[in-house]
N, C-alpha and C positions, 0 to 999 in steps of 0.2 A: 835585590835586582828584580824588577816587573817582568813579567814575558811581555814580549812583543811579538808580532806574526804582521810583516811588510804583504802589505795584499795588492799582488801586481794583475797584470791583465796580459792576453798575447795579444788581443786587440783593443781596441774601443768597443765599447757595447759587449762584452762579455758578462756582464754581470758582477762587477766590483763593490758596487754601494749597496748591492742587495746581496753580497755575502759579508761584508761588513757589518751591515744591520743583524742579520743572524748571527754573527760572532760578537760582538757586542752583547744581543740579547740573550746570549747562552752564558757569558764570561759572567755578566752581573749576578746569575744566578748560581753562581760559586766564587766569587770573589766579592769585597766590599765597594775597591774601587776600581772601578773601570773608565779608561779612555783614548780618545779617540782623538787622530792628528792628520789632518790632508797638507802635508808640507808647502805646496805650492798649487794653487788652479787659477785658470782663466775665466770660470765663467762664476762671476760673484753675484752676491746680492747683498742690499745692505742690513743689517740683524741688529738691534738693540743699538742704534746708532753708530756701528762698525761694519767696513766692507770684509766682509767675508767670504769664503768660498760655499760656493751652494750647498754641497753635500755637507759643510762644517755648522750650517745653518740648522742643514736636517736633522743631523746628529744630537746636535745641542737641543734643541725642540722635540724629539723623538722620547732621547733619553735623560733629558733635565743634566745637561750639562753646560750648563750656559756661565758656569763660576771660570771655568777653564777658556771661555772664549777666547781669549788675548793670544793663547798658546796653540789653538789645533787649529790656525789659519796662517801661520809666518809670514808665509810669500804670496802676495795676490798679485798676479800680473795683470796688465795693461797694454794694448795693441803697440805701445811702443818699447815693452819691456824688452825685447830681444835685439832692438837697434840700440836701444843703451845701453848694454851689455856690450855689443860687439866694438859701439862709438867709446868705450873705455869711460862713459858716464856713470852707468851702475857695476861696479867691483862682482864680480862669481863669487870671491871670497865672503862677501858681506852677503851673498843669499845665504851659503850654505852654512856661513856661522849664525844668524836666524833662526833654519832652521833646524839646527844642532843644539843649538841652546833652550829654544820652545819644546823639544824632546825633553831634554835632561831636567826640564822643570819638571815637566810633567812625571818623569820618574821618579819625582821624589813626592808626588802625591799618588799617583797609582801605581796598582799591583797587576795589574794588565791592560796593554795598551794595541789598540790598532794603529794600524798606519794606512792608509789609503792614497795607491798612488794615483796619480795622472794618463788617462790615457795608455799607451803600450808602454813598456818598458826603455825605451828611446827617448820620448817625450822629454823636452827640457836640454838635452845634448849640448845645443847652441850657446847655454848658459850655466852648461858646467854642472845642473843640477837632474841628469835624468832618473829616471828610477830607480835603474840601477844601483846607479851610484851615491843614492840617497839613502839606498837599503846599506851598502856598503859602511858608510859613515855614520849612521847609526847602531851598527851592528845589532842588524835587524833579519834574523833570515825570513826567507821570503814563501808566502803561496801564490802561486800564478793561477790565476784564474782563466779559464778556456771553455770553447763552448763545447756539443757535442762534435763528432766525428771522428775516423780514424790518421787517412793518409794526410788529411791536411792538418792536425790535429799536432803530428809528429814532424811533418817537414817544418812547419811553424817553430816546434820547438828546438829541431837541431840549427835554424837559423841562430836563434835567442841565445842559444848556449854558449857561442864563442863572446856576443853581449855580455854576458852573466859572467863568462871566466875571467874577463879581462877586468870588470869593475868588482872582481873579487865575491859576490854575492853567494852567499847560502843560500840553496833551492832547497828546502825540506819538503815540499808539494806540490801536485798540480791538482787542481781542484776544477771536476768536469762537468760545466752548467748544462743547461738545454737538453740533457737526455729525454731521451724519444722513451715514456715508462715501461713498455712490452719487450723495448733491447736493451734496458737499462745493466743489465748485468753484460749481458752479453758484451757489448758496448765497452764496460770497464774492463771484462775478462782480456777483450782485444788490446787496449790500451796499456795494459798493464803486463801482457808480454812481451807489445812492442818494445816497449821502455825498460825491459827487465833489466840490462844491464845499467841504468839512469841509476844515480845517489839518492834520489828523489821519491817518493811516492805518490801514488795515482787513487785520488779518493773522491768519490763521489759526489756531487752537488747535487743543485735541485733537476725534478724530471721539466720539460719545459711545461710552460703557464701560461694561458692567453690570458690571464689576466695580467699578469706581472708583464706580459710583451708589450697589450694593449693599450692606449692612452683611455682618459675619461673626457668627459664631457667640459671640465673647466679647464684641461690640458691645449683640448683644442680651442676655446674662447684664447687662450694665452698665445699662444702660438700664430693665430692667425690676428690678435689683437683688435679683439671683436668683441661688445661686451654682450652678456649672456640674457634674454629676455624669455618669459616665463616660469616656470616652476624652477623656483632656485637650490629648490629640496633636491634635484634630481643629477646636480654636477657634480657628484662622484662616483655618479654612473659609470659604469665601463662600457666599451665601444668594440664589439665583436666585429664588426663589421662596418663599412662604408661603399651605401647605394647613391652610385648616381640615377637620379629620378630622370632618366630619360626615355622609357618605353612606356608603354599605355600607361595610366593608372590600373588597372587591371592587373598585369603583370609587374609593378613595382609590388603590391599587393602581396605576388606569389612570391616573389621573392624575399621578403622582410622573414626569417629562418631563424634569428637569431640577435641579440640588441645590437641596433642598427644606428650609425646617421646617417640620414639620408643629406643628399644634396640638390638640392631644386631649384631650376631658374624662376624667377620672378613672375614670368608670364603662367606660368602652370597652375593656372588658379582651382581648377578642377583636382587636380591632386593634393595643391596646398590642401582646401579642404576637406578633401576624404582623410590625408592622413591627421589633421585634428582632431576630425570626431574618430577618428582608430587609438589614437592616445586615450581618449577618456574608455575603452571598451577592456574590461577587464584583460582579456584573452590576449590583447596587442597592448597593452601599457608596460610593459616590462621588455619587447620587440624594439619601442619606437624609442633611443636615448633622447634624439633632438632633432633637428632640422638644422642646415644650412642654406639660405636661401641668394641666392646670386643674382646676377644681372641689372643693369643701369634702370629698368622699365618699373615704376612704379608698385608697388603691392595696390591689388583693387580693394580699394578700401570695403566693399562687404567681405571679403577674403581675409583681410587684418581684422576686422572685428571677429571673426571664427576663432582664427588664429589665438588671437588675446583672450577668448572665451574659455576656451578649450586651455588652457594654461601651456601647453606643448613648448618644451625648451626650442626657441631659433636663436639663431644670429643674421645679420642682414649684411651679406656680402655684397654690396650694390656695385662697389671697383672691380668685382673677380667673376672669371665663367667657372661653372661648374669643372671645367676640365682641369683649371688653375686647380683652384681648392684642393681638387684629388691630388694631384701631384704634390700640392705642399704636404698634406696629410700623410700622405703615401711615404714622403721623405722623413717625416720626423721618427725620431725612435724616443718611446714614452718615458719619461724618468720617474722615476719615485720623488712625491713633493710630501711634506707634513702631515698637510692635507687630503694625500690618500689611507682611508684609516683602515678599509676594509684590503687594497693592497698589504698595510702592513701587518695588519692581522694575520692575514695569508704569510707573511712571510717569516712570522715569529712563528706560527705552527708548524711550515713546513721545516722550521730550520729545525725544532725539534723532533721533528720524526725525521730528516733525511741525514742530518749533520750526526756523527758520534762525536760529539764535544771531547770527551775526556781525552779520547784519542788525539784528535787533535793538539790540544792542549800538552798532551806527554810530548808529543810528537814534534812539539813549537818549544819544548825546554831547552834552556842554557846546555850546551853541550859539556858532557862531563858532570852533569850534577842528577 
């Protein structure tokens, strides 16, 4: 019998696929076979000529598991999956024997397997298959994944509980991302008394990362569906920060602190220019990530030939005001893609110095053995 360890969330954007990636990259290095199953997601992509779920994409890519494809993606839904469900078109029974069955393969090729839910622990309700009750049907116990803090931390989780009682679930963990590093103890100390009477225990994740928060450079080309011009070397930059270019050139100047995109409308050709020849200057090439450049009005074409001189990563937003842009930007929350290799570097190392694997691992055994 494989271990398994159901890696749930109390919200969205917790930190699920990047404590996956670390449990994973720790398991391989004591077991032969390792793997990985996201039972059901909405947001796919197509991989090897199969629609699959993103993070089963990553997985597979990350960690050369691409033999197991057919099984760590069962259920992909579709904007109409949930009205065929309810219209008696598609069977709950026929999801969850999918992906019950895509498990039990898999158990009979690995000796430890993740599971990766969906979204919070509700997710999926409508159609009979939430997390819960996917961990249930598995018999799968579970770690919840949560970010820092105290009171909300725990009202969150005595909501969950009656969730979790009713679909039968083993909670062996919660597992506390985003720590703030200087209260990191402290933090846990607090958590860990509130909970003292909990079944469960309270163990540490990562301390929080602007890197691992922040998107890169080809994150935002994707997002805003923009294709990426100049230095192509430079889009796995990460993105500290985003200035809108609307005060002097002088003072956008003072303010570039830290790797930057800037946002800049079209007519700003006095700034387009300074910040080009700032990219090529030692001291600001590592400040300046890219440029976004907006507005309907033309680039003056001596400004474009600097621009393309200077190699300076843009994109030419010519439908959107700067104020747009921000707000899309401001909204997205950055995912881990394949293609961030210096994120995942980051997050194989930090899994090894923050994560006690073995712990874990004793702590995720079959009960009774």
């Amino acid at each position: 019998m494989p271990k398994k360890i159901f890696v749930a969330a109390i919200d969205k954007n917790s930190g699920k696929t990047t404590t996956s990636i670390s449990l994973i990259h720790l398991a391989m290095k004591k077991y032969k076979r390792v793997g990985f199953i996201k039972p059901f997601g909405g947001e796919t992509v197509t991989f090897r000529g199969r629609v699959v779920d993103k993070d089963v994409a990553l997985m597979a890519r990350v960690f050369s598991l691409t033999k197991d494809l057919d099984l760590m993606s069962p259920v992909v839904l579709s904007p109409d999956t949930t009205r065929n469900v309810i219209d008696g078109i598609i069977s709950p029974d026929d999801l969850q024997k999918r992906i019950v069955h895509a498990c039990a393969e898999l158990e009979k090729r690995c000796d430890f397997i993740i599971i990766e839910g969906s979204g919070h622990p509700g997710v999926g309700s409508v159609m009979q298959i939430s997390n819960a009750r996917i961990a249930h049907m598995l018999d799968a116990p579970l770690l919840l994944v949560t970010g820092g803090g105290l009171g909300s931390v725990v009202d969150r989780i005595s909501v969950l509980q009656a969730f979790f009682e009713k679909e039968r679930v083993d909670v062996r963990a919660i597992l506390v991302n985003k720590l703030i590093a200087v209260r990191r103890e402290r933090s846990l100390d607090y958590l860990r008394r509130a909970l003292i009477n909990e079944p469960f225990k309270v163990i540490g994740g990562f301390d929080y990362q602007p890197i691992l928060a922040n998107p890169t450079l080809q994150r935002i080309s994707r997002i805003l569906d923009l294709p990426l011009q100049g230095n192509q070397r430079d889009k796995q930059k990460i993105i500290f920060k985003v200035l809108v270019g609307a005060a002097s050139t002088q003072r956008v100047m003072e303010l570039i602190q830290e790797p930057s995109l800037l946002l800049v409308t079209s007519s700003r050709n006095e700034l387009l220019v300074t910040l080009a020849h700032l990219y090529k200057m030692p001291e600001y090439r590592p400040l300046i990530v890219g440029l976004v450049i907006s507005g309907t009005s033309p680039i003056n074409a001596v400004t474009q030939q600097i621009l393309d001189k200077s190699r300076i990563p843009f994109m030419r937003a010519g439908k959107w005001t700067s104020a747009e842009l921000y707000q899309t930007i401001s909204r997205d929350v950055s995912k881990t893609v394949a293609e961030d290799v210096e994120k995942l570097d980051l997050i194989r190392t930090l899994a090894e110095n923050s994560f006690d694997f073995d712990a874990i691992d004793e702590l995720f055994s079959p009960r009774g053995k």
